[in-house]
N, CA and C atoms as an extended XYZ file, in Angstrom:
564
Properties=species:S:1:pos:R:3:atomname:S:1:resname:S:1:resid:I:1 pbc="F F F"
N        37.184       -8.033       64.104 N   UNK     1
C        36.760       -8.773       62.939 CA  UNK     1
C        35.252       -8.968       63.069 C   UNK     1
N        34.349       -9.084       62.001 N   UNK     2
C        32.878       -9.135       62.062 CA  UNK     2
C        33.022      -10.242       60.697 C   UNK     2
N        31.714      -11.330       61.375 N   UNK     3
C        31.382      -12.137       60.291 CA  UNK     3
C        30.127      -12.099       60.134 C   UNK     3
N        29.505      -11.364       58.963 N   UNK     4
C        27.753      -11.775       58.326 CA  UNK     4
C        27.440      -12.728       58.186 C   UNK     4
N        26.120      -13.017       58.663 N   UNK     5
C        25.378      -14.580       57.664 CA  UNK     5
C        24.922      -14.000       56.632 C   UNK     5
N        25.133      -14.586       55.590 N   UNK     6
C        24.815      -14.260       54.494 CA  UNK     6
C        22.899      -14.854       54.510 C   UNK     6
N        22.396      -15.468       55.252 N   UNK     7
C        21.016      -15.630       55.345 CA  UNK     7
C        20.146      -14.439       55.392 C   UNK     7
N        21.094      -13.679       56.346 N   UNK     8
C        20.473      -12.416       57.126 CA  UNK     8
C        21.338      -11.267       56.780 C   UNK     8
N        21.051      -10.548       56.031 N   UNK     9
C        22.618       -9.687       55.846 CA  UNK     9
C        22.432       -8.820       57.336 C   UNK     9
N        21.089       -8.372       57.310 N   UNK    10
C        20.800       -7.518       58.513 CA  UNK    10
C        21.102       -7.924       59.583 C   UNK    10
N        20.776       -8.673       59.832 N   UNK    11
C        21.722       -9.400       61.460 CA  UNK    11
C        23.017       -8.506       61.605 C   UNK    11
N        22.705       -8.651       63.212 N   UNK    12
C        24.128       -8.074       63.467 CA  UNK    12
C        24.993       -9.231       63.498 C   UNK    12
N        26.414       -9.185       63.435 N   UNK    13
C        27.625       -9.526       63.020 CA  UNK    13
C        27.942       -9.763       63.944 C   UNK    13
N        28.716      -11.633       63.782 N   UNK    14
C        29.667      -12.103       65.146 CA  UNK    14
C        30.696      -10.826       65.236 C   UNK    14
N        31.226      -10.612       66.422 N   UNK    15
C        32.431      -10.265       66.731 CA  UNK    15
C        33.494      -10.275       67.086 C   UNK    15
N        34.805      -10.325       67.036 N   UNK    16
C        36.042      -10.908       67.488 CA  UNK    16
C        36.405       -9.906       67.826 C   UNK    16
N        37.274       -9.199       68.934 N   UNK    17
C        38.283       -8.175       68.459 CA  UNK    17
C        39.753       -8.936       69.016 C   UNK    17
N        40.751       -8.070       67.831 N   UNK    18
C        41.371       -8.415       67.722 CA  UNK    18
C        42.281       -6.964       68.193 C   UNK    18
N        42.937       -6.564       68.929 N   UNK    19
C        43.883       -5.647       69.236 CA  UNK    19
C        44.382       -5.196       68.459 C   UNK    19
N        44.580       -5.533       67.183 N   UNK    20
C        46.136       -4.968       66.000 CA  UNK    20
C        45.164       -5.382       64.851 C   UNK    20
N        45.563       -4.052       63.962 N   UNK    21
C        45.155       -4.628       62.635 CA  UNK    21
C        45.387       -6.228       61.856 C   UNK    21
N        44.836       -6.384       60.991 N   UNK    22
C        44.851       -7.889       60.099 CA  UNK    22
C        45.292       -7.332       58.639 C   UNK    22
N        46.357       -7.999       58.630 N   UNK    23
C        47.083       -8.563       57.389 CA  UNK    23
C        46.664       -9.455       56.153 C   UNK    23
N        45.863      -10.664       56.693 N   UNK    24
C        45.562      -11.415       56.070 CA  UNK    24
C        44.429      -12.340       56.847 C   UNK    24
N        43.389      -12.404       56.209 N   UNK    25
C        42.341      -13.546       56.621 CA  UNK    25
C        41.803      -14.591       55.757 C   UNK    25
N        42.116      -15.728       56.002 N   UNK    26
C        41.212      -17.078       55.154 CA  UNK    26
C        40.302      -17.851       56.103 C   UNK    26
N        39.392      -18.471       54.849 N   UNK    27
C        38.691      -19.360       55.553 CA  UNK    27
C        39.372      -20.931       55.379 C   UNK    27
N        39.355      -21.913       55.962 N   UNK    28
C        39.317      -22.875       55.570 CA  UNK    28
C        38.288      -23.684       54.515 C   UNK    28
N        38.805      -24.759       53.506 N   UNK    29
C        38.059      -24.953       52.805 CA  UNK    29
C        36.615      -25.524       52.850 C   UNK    29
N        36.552      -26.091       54.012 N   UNK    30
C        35.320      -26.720       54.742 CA  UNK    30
C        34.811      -25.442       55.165 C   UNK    30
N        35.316      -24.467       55.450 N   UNK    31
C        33.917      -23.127       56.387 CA  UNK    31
C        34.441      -23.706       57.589 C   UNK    31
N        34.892      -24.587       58.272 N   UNK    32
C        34.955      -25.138       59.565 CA  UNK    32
C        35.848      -23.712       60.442 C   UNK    32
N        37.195      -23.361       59.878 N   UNK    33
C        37.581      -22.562       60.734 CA  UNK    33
C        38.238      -21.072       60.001 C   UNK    33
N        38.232      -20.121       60.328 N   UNK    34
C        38.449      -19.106       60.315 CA  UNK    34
C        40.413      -18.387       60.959 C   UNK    34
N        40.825      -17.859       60.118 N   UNK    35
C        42.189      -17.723       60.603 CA  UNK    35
C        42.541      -16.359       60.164 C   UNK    35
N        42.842      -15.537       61.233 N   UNK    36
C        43.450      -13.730       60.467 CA  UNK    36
C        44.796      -13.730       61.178 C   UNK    36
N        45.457      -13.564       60.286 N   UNK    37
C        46.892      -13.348       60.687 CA  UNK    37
C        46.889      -11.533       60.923 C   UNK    37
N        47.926      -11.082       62.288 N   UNK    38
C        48.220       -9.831       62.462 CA  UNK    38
C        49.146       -8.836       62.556 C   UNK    38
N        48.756       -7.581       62.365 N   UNK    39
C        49.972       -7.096       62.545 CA  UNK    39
C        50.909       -7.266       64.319 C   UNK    39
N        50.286       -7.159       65.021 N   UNK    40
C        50.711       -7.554       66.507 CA  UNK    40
C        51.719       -8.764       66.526 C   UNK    40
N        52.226       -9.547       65.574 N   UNK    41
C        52.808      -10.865       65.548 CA  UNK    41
C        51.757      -12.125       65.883 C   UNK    41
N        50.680      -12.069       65.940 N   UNK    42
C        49.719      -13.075       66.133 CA  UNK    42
C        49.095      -13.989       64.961 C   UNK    42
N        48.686      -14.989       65.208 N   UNK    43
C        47.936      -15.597       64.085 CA  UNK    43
C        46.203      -15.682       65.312 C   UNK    43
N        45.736      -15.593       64.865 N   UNK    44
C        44.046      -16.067       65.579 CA  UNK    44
C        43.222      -16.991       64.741 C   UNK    44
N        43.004      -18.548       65.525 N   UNK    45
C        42.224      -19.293       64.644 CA  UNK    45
C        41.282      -19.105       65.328 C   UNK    45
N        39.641      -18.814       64.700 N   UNK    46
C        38.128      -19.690       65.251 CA  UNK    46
C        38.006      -20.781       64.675 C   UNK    46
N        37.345      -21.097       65.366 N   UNK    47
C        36.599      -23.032       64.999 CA  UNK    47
C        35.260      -22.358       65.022 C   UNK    47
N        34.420      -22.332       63.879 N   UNK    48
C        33.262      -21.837       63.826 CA  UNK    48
C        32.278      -22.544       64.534 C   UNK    48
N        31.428      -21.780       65.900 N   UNK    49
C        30.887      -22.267       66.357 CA  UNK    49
C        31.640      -22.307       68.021 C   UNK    49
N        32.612      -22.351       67.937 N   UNK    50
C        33.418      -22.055       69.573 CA  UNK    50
C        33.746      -21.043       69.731 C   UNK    50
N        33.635      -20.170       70.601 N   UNK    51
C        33.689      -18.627       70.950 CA  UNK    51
C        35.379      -18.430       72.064 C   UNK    51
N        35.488      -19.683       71.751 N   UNK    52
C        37.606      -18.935       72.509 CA  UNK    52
C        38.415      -19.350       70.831 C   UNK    52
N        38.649      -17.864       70.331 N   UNK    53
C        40.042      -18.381       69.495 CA  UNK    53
C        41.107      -18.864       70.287 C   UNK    53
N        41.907      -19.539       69.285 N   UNK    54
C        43.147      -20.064       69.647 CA  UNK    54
C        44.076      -18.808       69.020 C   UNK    54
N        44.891      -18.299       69.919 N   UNK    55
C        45.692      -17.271       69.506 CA  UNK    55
C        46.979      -17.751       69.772 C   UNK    55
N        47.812      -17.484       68.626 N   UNK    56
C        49.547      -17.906       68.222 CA  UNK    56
C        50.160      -17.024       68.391 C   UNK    56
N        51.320      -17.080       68.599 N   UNK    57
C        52.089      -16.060       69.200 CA  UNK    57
C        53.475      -15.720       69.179 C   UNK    57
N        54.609      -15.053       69.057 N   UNK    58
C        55.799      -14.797       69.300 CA  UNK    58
C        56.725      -15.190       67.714 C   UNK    58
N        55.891      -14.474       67.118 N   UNK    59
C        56.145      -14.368       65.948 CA  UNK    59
C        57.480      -13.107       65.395 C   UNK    59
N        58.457      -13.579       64.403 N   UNK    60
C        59.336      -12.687       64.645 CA  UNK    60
C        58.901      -11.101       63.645 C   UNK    60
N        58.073      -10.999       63.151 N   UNK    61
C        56.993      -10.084       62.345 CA  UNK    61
C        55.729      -10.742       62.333 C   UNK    61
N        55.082       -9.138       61.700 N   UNK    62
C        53.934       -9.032       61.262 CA  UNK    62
C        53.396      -10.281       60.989 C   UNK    62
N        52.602      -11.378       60.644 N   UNK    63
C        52.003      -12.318       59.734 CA  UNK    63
C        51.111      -11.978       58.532 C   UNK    63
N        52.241      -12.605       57.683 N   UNK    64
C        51.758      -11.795       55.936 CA  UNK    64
C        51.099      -12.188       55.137 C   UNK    64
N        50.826      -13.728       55.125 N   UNK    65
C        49.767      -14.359       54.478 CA  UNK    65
C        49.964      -15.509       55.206 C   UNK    65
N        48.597      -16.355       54.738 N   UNK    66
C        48.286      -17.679       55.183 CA  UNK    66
C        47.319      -18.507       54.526 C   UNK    66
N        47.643      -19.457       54.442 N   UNK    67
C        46.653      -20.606       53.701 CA  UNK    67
C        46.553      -21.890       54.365 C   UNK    67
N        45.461      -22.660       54.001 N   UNK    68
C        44.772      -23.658       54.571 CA  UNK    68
C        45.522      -24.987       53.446 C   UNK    68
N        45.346      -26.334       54.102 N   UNK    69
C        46.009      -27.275       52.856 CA  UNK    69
C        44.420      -27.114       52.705 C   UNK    69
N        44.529      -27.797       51.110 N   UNK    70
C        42.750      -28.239       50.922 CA  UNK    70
C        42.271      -29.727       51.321 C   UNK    70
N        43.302      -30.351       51.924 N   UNK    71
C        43.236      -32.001       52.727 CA  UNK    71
C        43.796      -31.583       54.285 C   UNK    71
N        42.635      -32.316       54.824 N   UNK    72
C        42.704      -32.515       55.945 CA  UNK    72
C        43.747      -33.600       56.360 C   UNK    72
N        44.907      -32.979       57.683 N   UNK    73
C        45.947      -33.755       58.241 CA  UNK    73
C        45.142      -35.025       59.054 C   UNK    73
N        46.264      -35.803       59.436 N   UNK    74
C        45.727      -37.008       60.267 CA  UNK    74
C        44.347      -36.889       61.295 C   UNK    74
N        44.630      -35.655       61.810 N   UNK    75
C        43.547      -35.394       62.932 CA  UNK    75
C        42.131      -34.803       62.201 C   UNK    75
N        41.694      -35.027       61.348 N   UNK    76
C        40.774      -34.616       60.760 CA  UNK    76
C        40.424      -32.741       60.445 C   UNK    76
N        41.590      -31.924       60.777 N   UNK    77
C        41.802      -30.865       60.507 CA  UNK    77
C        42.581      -30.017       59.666 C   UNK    77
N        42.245      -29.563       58.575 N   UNK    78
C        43.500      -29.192       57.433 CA  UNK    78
C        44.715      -28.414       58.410 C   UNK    78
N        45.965      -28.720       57.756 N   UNK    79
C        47.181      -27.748       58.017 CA  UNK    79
C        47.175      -26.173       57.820 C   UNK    79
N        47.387      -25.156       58.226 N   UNK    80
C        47.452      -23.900       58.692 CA  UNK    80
C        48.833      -23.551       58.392 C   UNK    80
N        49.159      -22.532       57.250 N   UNK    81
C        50.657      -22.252       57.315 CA  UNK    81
C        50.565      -20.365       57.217 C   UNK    81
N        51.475      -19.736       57.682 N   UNK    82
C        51.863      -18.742       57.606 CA  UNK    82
C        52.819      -17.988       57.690 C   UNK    82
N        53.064      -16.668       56.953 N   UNK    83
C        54.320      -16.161       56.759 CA  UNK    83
C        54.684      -15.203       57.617 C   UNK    83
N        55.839      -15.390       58.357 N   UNK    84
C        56.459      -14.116       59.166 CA  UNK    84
C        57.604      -14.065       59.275 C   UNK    84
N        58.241      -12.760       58.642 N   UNK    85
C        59.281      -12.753       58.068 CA  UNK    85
C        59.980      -13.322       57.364 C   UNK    85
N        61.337      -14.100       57.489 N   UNK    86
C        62.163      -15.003       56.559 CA  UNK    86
C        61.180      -16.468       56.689 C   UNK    86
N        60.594      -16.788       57.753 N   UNK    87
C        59.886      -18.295       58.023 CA  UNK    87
C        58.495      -18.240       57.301 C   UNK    87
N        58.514      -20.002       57.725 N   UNK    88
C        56.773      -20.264       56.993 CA  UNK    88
C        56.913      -21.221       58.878 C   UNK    88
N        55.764      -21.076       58.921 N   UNK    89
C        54.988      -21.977       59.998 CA  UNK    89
C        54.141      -23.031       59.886 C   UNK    89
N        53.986      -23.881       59.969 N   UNK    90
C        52.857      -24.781       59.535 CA  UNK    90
C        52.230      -24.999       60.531 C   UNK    90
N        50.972      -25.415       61.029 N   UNK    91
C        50.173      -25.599       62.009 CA  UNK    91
C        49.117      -27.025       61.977 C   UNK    91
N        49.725      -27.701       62.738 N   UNK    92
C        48.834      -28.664       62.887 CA  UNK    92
C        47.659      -29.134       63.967 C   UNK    92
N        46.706      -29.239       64.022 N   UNK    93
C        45.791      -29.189       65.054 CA  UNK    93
C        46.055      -30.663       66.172 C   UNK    93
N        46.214      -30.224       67.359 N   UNK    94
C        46.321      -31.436       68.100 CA  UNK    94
C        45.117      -32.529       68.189 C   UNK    94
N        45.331      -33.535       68.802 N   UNK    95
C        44.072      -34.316       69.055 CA  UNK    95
C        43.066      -33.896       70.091 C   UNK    95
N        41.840      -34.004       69.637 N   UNK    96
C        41.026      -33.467       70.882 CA  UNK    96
C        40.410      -32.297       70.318 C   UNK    96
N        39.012      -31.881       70.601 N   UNK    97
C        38.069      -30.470       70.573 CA  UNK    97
C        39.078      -29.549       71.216 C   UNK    97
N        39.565      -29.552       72.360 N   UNK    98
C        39.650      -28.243       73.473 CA  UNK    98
C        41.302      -28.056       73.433 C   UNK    98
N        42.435      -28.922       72.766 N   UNK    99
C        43.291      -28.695       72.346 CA  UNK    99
C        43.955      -27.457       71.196 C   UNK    99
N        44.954      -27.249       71.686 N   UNK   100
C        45.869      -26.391       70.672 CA  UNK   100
C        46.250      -26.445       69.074 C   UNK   100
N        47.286      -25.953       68.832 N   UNK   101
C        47.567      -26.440       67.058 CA  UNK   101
C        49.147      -26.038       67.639 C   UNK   101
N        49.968      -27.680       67.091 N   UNK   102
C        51.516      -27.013       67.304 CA  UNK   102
C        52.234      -26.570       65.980 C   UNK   102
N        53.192      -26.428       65.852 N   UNK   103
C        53.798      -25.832       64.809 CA  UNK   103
C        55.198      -26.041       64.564 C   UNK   103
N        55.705      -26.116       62.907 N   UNK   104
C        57.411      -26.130       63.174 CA  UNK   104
C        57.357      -24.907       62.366 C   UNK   104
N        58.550      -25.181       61.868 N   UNK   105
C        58.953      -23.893       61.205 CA  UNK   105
C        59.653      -24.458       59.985 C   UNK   105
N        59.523      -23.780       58.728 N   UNK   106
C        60.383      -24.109       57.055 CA  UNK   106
C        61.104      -22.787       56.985 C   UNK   106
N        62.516      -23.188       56.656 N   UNK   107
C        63.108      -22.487       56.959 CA  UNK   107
C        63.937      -22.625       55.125 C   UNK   107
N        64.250      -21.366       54.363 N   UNK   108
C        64.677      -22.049       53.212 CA  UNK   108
C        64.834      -20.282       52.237 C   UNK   108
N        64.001      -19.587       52.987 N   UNK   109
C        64.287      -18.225       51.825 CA  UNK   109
C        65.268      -17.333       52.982 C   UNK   109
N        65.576      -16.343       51.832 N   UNK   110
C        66.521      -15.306       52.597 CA  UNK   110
C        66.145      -14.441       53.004 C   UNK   110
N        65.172      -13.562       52.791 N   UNK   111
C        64.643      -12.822       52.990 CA  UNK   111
C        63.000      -12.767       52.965 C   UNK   111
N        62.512      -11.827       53.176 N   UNK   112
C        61.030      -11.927       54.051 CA  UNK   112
C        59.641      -12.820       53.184 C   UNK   112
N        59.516      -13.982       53.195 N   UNK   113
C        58.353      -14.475       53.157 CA  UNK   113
C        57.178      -13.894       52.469 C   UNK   113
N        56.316      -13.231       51.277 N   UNK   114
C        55.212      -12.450       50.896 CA  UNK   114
C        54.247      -13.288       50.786 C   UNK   114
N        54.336      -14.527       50.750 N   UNK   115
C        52.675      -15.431       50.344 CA  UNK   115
C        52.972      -16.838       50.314 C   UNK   115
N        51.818      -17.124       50.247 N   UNK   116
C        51.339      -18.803       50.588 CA  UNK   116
C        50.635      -19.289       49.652 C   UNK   116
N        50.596      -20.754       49.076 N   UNK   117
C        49.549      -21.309       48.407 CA  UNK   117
C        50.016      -22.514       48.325 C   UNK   117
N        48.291      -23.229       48.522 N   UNK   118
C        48.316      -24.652       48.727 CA  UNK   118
C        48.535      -25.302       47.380 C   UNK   118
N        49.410      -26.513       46.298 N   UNK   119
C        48.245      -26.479       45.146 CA  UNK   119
C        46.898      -27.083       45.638 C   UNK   119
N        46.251      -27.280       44.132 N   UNK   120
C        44.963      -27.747       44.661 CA  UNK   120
C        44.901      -29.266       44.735 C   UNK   120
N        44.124      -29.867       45.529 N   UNK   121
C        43.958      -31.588       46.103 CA  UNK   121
C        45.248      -31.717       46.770 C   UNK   121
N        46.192      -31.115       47.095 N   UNK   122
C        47.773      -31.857       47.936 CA  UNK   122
C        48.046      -31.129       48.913 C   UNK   122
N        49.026      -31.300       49.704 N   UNK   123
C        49.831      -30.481       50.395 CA  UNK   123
C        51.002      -29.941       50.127 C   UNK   123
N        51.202      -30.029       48.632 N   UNK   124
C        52.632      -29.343       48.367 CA  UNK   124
C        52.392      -27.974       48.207 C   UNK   124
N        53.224      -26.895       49.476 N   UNK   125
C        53.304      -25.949       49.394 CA  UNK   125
C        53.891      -24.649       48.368 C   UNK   125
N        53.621      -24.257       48.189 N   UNK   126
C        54.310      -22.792       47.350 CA  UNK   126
C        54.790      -21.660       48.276 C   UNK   126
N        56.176      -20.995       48.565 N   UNK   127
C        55.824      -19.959       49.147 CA  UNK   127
C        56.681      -19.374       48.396 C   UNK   127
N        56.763      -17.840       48.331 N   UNK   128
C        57.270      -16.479       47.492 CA  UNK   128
C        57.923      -15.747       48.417 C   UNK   128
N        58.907      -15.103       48.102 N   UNK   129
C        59.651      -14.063       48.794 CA  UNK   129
C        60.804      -13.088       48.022 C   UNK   129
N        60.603      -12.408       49.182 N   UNK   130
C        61.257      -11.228       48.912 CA  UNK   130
C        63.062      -11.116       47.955 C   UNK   130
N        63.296      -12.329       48.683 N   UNK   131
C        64.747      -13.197       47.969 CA  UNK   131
C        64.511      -13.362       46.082 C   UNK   131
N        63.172      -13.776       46.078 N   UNK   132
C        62.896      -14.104       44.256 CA  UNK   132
C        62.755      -15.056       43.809 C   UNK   132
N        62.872      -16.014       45.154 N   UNK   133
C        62.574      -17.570       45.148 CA  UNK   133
C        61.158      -17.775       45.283 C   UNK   133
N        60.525      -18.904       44.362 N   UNK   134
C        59.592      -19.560       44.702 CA  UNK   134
C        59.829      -20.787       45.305 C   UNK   134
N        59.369      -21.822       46.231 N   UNK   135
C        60.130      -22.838       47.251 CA  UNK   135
C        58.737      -23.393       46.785 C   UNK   135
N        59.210      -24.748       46.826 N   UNK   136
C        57.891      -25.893       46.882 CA  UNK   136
C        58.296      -26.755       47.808 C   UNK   136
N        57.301      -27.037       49.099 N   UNK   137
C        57.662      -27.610       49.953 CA  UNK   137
C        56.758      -28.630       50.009 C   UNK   137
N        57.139      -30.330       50.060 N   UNK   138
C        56.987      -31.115       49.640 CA  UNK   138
C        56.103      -31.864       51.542 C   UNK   138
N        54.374      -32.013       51.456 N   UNK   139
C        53.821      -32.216       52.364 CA  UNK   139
C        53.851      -31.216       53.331 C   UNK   139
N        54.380      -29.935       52.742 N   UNK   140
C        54.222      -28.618       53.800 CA  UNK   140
C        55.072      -28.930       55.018 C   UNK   140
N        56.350      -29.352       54.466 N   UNK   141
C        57.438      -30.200       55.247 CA  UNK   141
C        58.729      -30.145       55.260 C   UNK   141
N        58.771      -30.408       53.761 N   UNK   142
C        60.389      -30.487       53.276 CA  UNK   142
C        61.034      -29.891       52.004 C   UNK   142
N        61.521      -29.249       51.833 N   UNK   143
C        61.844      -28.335       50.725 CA  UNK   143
C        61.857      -29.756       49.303 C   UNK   143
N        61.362      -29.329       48.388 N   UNK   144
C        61.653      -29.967       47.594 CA  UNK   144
C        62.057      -29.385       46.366 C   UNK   144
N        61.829      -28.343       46.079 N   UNK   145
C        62.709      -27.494       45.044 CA  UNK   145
C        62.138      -26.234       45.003 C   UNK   145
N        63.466      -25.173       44.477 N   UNK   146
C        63.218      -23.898       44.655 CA  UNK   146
C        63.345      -23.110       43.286 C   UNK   146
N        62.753      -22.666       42.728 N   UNK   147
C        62.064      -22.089       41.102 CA  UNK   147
C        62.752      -20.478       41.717 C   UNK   147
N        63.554      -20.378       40.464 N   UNK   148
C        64.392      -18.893       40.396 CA  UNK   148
C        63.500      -18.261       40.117 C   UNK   148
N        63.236      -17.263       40.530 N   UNK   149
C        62.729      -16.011       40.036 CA  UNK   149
C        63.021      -14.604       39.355 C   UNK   149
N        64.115      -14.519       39.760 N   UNK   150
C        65.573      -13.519       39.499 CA  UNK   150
C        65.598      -12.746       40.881 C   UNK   150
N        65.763      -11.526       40.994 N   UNK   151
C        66.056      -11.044       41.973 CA  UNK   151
C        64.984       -9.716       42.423 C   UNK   151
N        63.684      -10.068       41.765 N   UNK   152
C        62.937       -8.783       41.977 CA  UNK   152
C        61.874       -9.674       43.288 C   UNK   152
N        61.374       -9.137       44.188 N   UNK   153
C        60.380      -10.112       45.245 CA  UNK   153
C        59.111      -10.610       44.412 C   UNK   153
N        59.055      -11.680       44.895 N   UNK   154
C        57.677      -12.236       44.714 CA  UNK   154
C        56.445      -11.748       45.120 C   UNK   154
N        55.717      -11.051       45.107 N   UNK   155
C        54.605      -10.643       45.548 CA  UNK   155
C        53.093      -10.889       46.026 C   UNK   155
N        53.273      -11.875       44.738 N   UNK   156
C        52.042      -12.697       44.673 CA  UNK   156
C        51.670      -14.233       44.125 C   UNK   156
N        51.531      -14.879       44.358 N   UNK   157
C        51.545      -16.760       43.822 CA  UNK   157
C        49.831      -17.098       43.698 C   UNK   157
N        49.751      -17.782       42.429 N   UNK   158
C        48.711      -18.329       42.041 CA  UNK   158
C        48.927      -20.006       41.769 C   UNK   158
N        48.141      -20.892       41.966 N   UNK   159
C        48.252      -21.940       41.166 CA  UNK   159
C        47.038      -22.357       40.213 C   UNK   159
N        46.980      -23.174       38.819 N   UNK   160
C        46.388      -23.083       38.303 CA  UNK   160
C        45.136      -24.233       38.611 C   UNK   160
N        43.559      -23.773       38.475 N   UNK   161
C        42.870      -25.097       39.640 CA  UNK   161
C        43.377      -26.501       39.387 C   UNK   161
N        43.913      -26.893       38.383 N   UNK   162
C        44.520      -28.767       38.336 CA  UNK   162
C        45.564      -28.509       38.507 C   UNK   162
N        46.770      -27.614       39.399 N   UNK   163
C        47.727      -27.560       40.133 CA  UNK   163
C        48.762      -28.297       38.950 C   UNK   163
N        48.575      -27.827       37.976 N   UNK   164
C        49.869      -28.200       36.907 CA  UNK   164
C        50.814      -26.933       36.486 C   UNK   164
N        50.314      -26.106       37.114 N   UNK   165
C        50.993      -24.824       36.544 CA  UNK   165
C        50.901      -23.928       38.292 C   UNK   165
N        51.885      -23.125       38.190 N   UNK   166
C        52.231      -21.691       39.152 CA  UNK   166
C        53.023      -20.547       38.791 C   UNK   166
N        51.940      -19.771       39.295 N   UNK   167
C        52.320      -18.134       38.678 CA  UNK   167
C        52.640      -17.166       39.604 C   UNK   167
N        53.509      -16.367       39.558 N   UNK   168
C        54.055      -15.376       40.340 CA  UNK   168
C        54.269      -13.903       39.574 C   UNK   168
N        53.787      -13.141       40.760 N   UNK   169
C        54.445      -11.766       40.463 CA  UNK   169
C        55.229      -11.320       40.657 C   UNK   169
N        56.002      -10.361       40.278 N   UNK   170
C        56.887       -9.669       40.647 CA  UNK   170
C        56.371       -7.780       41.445 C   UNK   170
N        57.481       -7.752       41.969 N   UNK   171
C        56.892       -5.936       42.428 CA  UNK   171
C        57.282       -5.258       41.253 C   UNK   171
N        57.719       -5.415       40.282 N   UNK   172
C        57.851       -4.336       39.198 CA  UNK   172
C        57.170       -5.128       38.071 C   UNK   172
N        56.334       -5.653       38.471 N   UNK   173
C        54.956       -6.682       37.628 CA  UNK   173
C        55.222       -7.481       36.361 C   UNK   173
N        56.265       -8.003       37.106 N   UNK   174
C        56.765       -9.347       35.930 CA  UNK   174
C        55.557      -10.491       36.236 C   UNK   174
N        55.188      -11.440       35.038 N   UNK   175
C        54.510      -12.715       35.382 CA  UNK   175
C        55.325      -14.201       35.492 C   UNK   175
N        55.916      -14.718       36.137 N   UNK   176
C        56.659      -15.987       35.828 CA  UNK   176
C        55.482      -16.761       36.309 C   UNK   176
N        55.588      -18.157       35.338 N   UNK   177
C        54.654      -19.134       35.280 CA  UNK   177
C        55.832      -20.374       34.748 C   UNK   177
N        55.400      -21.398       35.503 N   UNK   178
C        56.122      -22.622       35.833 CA  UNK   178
C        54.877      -23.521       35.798 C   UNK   178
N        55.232      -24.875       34.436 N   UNK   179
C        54.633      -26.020       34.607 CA  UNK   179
C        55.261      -26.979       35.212 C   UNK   179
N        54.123      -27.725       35.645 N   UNK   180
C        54.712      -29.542       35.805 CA  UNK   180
C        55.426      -29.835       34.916 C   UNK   180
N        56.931      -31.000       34.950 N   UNK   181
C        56.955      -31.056       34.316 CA  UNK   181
C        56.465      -32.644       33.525 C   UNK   181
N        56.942      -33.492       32.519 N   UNK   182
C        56.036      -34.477       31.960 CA  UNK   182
C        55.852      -35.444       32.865 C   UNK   182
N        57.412      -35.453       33.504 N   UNK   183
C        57.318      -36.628       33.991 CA  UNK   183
C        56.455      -36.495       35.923 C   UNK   183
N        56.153      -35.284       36.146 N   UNK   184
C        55.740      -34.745       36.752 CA  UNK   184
C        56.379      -35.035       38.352 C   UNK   184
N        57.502      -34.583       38.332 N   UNK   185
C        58.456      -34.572       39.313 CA  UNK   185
C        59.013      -33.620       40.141 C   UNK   185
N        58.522      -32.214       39.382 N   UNK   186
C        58.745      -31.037       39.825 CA  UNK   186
C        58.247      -29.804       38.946 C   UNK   186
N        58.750      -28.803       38.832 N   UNK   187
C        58.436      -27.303       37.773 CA  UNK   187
C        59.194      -27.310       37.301 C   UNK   187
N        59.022      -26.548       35.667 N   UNK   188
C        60.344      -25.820       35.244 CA  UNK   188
C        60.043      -24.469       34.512 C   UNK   188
């Protein structure tokens, strides 16, 4: 992995290597940390500015996407979630600079996991899969309801920036879009 300063384009470029191709890379919303999920079963976080990633591990696939919450958890570090295979992972940063990030696991689709999204200002999760379910997981925690899709995979999830609306693709490029609803309790 190589990161430019955009000050200097010419500068040469931090470097990471990473053994296995990358699947997916975000930044966090602060710039603070850096996260590429891999094909090797790994996730790799930097903390910009510390030169040991924290590397995750024993993943039951590839890692297929990942997103940052846009609020920072108790420890002053946003949540970290990612997809591998049927699971989502969430990642929370321990207390302390030189500490780890632990993790559970959401467990709720049938089949393989394709994407992540935070809405915007919360932690209620979105994830998509291969099943046709969209899942909203309530504090990136607890299932709180699951939006049919029919039976073609999800591919891709958007939310709209005031997180009142979410949109999904399909692989044979259907659009489903789901509002809040009034009483704003869930989608429909």
């Amino acid at each position: 992995m190589k990161i430019w300063q955009a000050q200097d384009w010419d500068e040469d470029p931090y470097h990471l290597n990473i053994p296995s191709a990358t699947q997916a890379i975000r930044w966090s919303a602060e710039g603070k940390y850096l996260a590429a999920g891999n094909f090797d079963q790994t996730l790799v976080v930097l903390e910009w500015g510390n030169e040991h990633p924290w590397v995750m591990q024993g993943f039951p696939g590839k890692v297929r996407s990942i997103d940052w919450s846009p609020i920072k958890a108790k420890n002053d570090a946003p949540l970290i979630t990612c997809a591998s295979a049927e699971g989502i992972i969430v990642w929370e940063k321990e207390s302390g600079r030189q500490t780890g990030w632990s993790g559970r696991v959401l467990e709720g689709h049938l089949a393989k996991v394709t994407n992540l999204a935070f809405q915007p200002h919360t932690t209620l999760l979105a994830s998509g899969g291969a099943d046709g379910q969209v899942c909203l997981w309530n504090k990136a925690h607890k299932l709180g309801q699951s939006l049919p899709g029919g039976k073609l995979e999800i591919s891709c999830l958007a939310w709209h920036p005031q997180g009142t609306e979410i949109a999904a693709g399909t692989d044979e490029g259907q659009l489903l879009i789901w509002q809040q609803t009034t009483e704003g309790k869930g989608f429909a």
